[in-house]
TIMAR-14980 format. One record per residue (C-alpha): x, y, z; residue in one letter; residue number from 1. Coordinates in nm, 2 decimals. Layout:
<r><east>X</east><north>Y</north><up>Z</up><aa>A</aa><i>NUM</i></r>
...
This chain:
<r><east>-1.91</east><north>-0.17</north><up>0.74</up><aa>X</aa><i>1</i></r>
<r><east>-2.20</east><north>-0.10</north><up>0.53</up><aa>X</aa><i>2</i></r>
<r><east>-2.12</east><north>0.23</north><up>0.47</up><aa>X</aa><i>3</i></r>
<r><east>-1.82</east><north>0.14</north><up>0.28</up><aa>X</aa><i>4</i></r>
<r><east>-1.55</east><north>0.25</north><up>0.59</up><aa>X</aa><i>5</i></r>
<r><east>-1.32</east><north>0.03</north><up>0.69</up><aa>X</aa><i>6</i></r>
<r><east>-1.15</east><north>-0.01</north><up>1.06</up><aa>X</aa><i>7</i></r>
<r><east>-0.81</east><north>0.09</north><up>1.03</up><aa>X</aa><i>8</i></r>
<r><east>-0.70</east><north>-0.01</north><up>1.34</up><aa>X</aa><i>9</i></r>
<r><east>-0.72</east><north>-0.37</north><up>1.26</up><aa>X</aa><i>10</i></r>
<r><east>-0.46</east><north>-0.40</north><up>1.03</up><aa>X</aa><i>11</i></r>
<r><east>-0.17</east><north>-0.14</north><up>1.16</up><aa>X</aa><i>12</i></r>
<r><east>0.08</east><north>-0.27</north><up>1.37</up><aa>X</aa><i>13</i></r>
<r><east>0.27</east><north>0.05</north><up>1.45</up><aa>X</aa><i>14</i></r>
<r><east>0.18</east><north>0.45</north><up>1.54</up><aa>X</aa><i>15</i></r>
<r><east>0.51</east><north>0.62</north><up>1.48</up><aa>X</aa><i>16</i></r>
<r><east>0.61</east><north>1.03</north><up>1.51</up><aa>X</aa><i>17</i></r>
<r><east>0.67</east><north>1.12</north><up>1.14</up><aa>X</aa><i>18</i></r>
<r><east>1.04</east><north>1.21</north><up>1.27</up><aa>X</aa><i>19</i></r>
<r><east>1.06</east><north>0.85</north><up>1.34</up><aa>X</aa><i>20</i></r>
<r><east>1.04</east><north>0.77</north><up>0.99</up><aa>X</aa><i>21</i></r>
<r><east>1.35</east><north>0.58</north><up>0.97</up><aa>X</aa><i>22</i></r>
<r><east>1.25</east><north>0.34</north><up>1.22</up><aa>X</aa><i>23</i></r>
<r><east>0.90</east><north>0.33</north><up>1.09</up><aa>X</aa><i>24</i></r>
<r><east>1.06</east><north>0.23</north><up>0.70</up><aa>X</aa><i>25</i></r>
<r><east>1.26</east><north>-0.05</north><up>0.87</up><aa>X</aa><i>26</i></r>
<r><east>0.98</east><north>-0.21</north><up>1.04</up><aa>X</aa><i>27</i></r>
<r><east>0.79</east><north>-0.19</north><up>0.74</up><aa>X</aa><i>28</i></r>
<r><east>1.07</east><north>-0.37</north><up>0.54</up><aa>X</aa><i>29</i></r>
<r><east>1.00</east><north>-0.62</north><up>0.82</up><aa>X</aa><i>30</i></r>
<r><east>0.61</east><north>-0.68</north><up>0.75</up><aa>X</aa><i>31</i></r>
<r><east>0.49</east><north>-0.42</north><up>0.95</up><aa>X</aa><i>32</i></r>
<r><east>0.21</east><north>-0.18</north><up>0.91</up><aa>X</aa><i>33</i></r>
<r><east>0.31</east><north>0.14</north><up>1.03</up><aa>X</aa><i>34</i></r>
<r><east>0.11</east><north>0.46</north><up>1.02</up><aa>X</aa><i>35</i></r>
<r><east>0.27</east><north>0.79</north><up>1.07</up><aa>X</aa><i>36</i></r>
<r><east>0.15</east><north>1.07</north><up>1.29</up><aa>X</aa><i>37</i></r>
<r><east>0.20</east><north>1.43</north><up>1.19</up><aa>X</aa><i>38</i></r>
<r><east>0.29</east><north>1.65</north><up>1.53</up><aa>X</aa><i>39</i></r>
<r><east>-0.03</east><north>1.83</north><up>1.61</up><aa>X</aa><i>40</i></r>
<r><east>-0.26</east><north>1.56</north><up>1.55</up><aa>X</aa><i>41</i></r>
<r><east>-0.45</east><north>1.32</north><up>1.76</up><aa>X</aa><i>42</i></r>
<r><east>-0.52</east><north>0.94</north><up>1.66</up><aa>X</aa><i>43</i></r>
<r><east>-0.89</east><north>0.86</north><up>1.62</up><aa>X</aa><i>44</i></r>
């Protein structure tokens, strides 16, 4: 983008609840890209 933002969405693999952080570690150790959601937020 010309603005210098990039789109995120492209490149993560996985949305997890931050209390799934366990699961979200081991998919990372298996090449994923995982984001973590904090409760009380929306993804954008």
């Amino acid at each position: 983008m010309a603005d210098g933002r990039i789109d995120a969405e492209s490149f993560v693999n996985d949305v997890l609840p931050l209390e799934d952080w366990a699961t979200g570690l081991d998919l990372v150790g298996k090449g994923r890209k995982v984001v973590f959601q904090v409760a009380g937020t929306g993804v954008r």
